[in-house]
MARTI-317226 format. One record per residue (C-alpha): x, y, z; residue number from 1. Coordinates in steps of 0.2 Angstrom, whole numbers. Each point is the difference from the previous one (the first is absolute). Layout:
<bazas>
+-------+-------+-------+------+
!    px !    py !    pz ! tise !
+-------+-------+-------+------+
!     X !     Y !     Z !  NUM !
...
+-------+-------+-------+------+
</bazas>
This chain:
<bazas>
+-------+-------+-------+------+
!    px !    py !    pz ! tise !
+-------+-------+-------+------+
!   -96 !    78 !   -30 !    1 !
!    18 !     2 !     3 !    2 !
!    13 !    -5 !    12 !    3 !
!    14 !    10 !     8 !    4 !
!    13 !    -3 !    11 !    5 !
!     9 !     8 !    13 !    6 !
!    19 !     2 !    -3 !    7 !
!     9 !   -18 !    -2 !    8 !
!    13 !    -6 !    13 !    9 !
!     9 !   -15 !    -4 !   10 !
!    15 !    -9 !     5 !   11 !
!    14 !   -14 !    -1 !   12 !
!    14 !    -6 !    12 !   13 !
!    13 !   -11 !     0 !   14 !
!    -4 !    -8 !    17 !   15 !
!    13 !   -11 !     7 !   16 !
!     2 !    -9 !   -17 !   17 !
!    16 !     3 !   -12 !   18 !
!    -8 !     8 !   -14 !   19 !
!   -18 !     8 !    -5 !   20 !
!   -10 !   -13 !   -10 !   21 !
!   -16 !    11 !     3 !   22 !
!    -5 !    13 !   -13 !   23 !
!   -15 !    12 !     0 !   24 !
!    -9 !    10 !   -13 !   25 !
!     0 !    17 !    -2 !   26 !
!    19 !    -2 !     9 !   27 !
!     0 !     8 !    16 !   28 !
!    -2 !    19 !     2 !   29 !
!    -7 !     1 !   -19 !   30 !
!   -17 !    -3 !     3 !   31 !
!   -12 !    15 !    -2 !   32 !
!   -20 !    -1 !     4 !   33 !
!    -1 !    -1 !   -17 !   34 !
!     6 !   -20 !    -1 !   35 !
!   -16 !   -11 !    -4 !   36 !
!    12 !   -16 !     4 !   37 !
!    12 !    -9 !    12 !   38 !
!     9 !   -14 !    -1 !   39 !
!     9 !    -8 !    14 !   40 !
!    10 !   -15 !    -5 !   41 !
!    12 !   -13 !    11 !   42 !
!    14 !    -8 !    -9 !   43 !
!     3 !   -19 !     3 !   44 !
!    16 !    -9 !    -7 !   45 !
!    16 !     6 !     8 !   46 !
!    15 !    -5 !   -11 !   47 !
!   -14 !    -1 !   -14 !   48 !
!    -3 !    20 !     2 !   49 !
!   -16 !     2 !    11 !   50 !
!     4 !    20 !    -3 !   51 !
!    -2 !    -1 !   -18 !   52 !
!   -16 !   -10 !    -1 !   53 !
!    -7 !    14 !    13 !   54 !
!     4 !    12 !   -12 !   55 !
!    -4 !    -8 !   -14 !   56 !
!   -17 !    -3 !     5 !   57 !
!    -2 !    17 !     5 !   58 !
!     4 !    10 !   -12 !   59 !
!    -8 !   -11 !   -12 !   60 !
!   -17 !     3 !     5 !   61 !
!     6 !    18 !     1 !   62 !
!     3 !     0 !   -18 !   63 !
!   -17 !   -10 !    -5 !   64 !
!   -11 !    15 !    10 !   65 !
!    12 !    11 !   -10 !   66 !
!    -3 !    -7 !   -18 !   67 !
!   -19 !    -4 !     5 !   68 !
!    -8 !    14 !     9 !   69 !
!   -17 !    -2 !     9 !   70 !
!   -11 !     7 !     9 !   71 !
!    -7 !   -17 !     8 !   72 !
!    12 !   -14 !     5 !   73 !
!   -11 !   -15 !    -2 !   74 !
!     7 !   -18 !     2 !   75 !
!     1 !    -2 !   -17 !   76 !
!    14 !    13 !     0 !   77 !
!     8 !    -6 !    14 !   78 !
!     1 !   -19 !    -9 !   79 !
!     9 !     9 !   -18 !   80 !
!     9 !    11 !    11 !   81 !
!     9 !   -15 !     9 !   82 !
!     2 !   -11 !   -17 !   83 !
!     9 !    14 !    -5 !   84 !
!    11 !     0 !    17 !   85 !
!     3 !   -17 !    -3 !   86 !
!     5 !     0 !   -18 !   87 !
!    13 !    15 !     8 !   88 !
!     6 !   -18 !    11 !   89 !
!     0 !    -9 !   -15 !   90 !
!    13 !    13 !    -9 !   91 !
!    10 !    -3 !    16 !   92 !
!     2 !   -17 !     0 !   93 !
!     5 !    -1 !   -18 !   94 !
!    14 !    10 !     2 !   95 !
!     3 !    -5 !    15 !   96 !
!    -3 !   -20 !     6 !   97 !
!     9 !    -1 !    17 !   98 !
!   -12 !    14 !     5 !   99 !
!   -17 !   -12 !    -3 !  100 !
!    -2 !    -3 !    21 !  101 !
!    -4 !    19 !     3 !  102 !
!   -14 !     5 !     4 !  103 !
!   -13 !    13 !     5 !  104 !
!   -15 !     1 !    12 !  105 !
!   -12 !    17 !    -4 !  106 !
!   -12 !    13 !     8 !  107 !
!   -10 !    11 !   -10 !  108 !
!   -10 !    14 !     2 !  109 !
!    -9 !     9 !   -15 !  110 !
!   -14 !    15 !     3 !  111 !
!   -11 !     0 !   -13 !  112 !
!   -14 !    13 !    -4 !  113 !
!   -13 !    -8 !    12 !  114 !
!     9 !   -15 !     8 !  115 !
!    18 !    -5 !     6 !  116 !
!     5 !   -19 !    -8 !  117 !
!    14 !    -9 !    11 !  118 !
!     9 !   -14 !    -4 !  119 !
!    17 !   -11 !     5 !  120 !
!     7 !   -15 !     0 !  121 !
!    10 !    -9 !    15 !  122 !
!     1 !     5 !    21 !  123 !
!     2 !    21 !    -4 !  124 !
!   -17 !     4 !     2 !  125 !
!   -12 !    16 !    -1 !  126 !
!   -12 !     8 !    13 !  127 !
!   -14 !    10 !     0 !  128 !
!    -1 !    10 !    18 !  129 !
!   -17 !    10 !     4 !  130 !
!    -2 !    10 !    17 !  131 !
!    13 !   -12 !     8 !  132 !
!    -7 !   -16 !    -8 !  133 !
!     3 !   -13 !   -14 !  134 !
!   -10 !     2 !   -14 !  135 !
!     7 !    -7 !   -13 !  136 !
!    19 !   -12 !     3 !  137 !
!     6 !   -11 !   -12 !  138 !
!     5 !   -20 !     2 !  139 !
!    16 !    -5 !    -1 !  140 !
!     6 !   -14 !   -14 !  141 !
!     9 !    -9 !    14 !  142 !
!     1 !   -18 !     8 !  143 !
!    -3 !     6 !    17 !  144 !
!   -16 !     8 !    -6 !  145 !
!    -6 !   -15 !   -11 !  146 !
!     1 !    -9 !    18 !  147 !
!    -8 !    12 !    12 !  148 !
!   -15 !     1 !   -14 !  149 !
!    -2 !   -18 !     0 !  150 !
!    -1 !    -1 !    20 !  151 !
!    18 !   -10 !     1 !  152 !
!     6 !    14 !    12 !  153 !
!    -4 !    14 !     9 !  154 !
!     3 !    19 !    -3 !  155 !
!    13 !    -2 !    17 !  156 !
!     8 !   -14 !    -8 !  157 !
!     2 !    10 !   -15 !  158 !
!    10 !    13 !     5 !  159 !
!    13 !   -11 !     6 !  160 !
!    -3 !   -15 !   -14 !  161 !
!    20 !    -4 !    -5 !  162 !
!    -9 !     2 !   -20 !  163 !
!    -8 !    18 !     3 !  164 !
!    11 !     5 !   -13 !  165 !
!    -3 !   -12 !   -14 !  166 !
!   -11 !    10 !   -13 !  167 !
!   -11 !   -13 !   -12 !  168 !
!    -1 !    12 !   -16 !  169 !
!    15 !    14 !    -7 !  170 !
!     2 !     6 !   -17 !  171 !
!    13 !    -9 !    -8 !  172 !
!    -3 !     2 !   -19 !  173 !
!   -10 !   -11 !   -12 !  174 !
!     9 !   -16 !     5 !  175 !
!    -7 !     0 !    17 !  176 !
!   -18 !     7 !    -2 !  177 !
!   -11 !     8 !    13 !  178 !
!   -14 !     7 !     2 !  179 !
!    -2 !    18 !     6 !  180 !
!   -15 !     4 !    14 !  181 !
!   -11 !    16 !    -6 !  182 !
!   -10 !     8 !    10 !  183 !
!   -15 !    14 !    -3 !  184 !
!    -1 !    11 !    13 !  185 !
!   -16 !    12 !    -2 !  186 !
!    -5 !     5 !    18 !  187 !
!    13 !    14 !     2 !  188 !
!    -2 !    17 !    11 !  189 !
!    11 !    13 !     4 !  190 !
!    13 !    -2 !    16 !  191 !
!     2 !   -19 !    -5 !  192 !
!    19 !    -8 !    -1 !  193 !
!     7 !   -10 !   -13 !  194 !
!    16 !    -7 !     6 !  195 !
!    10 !   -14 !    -8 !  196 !
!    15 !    -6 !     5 !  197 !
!    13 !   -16 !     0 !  198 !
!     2 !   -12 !    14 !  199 !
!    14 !     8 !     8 !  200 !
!   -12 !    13 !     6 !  201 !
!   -12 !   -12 !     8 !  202 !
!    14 !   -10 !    11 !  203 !
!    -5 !    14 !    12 !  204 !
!   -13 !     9 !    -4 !  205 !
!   -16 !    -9 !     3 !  206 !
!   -18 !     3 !    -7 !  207 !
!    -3 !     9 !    19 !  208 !
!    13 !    12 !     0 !  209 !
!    -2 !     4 !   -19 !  210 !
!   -19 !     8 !     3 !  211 !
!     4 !     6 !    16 !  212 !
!    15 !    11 !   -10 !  213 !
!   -12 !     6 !   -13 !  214 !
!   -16 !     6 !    11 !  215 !
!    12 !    10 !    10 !  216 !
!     0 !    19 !     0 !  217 !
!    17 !     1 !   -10 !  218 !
!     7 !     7 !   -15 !  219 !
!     0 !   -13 !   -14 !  220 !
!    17 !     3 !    -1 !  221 !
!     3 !    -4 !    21 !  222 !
!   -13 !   -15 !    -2 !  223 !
!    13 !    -9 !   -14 !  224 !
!    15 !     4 !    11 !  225 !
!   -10 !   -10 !    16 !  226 !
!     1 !   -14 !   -12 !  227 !
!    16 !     1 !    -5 !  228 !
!     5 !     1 !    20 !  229 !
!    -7 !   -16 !     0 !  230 !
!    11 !    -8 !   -13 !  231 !
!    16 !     9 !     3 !  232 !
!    13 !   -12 !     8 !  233 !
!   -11 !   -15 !     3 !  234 !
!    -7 !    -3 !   -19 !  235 !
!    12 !   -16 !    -8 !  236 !
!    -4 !     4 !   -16 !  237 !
!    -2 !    14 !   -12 !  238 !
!   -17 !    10 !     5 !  239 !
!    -9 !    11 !   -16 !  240 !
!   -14 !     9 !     0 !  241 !
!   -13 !    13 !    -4 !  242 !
!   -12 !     9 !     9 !  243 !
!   -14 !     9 !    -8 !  244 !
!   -16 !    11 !     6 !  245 !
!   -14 !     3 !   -10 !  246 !
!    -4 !    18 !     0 !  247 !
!   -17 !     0 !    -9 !  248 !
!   -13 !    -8 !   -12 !  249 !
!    -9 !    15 !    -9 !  250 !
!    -4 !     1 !   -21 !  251 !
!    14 !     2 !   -12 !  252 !
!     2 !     0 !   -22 !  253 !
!     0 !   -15 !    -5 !  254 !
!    15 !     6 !   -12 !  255 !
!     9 !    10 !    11 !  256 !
!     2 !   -16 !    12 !  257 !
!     8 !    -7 !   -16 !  258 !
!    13 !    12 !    -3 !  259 !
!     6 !     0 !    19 !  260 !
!     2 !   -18 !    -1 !  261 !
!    10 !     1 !   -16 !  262 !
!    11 !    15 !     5 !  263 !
!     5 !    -6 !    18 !  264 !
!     4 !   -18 !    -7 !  265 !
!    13 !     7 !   -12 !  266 !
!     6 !    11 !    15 !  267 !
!     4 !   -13 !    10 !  268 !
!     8 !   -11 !   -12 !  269 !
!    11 !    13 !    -4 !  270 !
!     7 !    -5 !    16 !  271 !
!     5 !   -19 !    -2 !  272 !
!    10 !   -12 !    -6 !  273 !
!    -4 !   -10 !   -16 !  274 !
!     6 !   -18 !     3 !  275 !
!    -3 !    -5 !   -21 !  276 !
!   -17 !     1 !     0 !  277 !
!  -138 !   -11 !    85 !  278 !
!     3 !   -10 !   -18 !  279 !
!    12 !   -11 !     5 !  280 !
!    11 !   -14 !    -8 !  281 !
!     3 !    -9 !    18 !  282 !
!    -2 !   -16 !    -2 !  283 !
!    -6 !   -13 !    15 !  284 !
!    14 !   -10 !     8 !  285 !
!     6 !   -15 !    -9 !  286 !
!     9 !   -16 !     8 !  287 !
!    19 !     0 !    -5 !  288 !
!     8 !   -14 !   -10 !  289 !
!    10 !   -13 !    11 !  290 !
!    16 !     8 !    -8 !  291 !
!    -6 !    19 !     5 !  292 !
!    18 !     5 !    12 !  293 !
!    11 !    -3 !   -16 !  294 !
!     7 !    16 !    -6 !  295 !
!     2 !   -10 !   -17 !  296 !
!   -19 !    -4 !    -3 !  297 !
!    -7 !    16 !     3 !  298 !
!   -13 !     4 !    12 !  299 !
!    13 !     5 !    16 !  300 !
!    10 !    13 !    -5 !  301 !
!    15 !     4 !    15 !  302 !
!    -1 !    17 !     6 !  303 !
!    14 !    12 !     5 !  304 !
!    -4 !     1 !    18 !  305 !
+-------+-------+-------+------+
</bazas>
């Protein structure tokens, strides 16, 4: 079988912060229904250039899917695809060692042949929205998380914890290794949602109003704008995104699937900056190590929010 999407809508805004250290990928308004993946990345680092680890990370995995077409996106390719994003961090860094604090979280989505493989890393996270109810959502690589999953505090107290910013996993090239979460997604139908999107969006935009919005009678187009509403003028942060409806699931040649993979890839990349360069992997929770709030050690890394 083969999947097809609706027309893609995505987005990114500056918020109320001083520069954009989102980035999104196709960029926004290049997308076509064509476009097999998305990436959604959130830049952490500040001085250390959050906005050019989001686009470095981006367009890296842009330009693995571009040199390796598939029809199937299995976590296998996912892994190679992000060793090669983070040898693109390792380029960086070489040239560059005052820039070694930035770093990335990451959403993607890749429609395969039969089944859609998602994956990120860090608090921007990934839902999967059917008849106005979560199917699929991802969990976020964050400290408030790691506590409301051990039973230390409740899903109220998360909302407001003082840490709900602090992210426990971010690409940072090899230095700091991570591990990237994978998900196979095989119970697909037409009318579902994939949306993925960075923090900023969800400082107002709760799981509620985010199903509500997409089992209305809108347009697509009207529905994303609802959720925009939501963000613009109250969001801190950056907020970036994509929407995408699945169209259909029919039969399609195996090679031709191929081809449209390859030939939009280039398309899009056409497009961007060169900067030099259910299986799951979900692991259980672990208890941190007594030093886990130092920046320095690893395992907390400070967010931008």
């Amino acid at each position: 079988m083969a999947i097809t999407i609706c027309q893609p809508l995505g987005f990114t805004f500056q918020g109320q912060r001083e520069n954009n250290e989102d980035a999104i990928f196709p960029p926004s308004g290049q997308a076509t229904s064509s476009q097999r993946f998305f990436v959604v990345c959130d830049g952490v680092g500040g001085a250390q250039k959050g906005e050019l680890a989001s686009m470095t990370a981006s367009t890296g995995f842009a330009e693995y899917f571009n040199q390796h077409p598939a029809s199937q996106f299995s976590i296998t390719y996912i892994q190679e695809a992000f060793e090669y994003v983070q040898q693109k961090f390792d380029q960086i860094l070489s040239m560059q060692y005052l820039l070694k604090g930035m770093a990335t979280t990451l959403t993607l989505v890749a429609i395969g042949e039969n089944d859609i493989t998602v994956a990120h890393i860090g608090d921007s996270r990934i839902y999967q929205i059917r008849n106005g109810k979560v199917v699929f959502k991802s969990e976020d690589h964050s400290k408030v998380n790691y506590l409301l999953r051990a039973g230390m505090i409740t899903p109220e107290q998360a909302l407001v914890h003082p840490e709900r910013n602090v992210i426990t996993r971010a690409i940072q090239g090899s230095h700091r290794q991570t591990e990237i979460e994978t998900t196979l997604l095989t119970d697909i139908v037409a009318g579902d949602y994939f949306f993925q999107c960075t923090d900023g969006v969800l400082e107002n935009v709760t799981d509620e109003a985010l199903c509500q919005i997409l089992d209305s009678e809108q347009s697509e187009a009207d529905k994303l704008q609802l959720i925009l509403n939501l963000c613009e003028g109250n969001t801190r942060d950056n907020y970036s995104g994509y929407l995408v409806k699945i169209e259909s699931v029919n039969k399609q040649d195996h090679n031709a699937w191929v081809d449209n993979v390859k030939l939009m890839s280039a398309e899009s990349l056409d497009q961007t900056v060169d900067f030099g360069g259910a299986k799951s992997t979900k692991k259980p929770v672990a208890d941190p190590p007594s030093n886990s709030v130092d920046l320095g050690n690893g395992l907390w890394y400070l967010g931008n929010s």
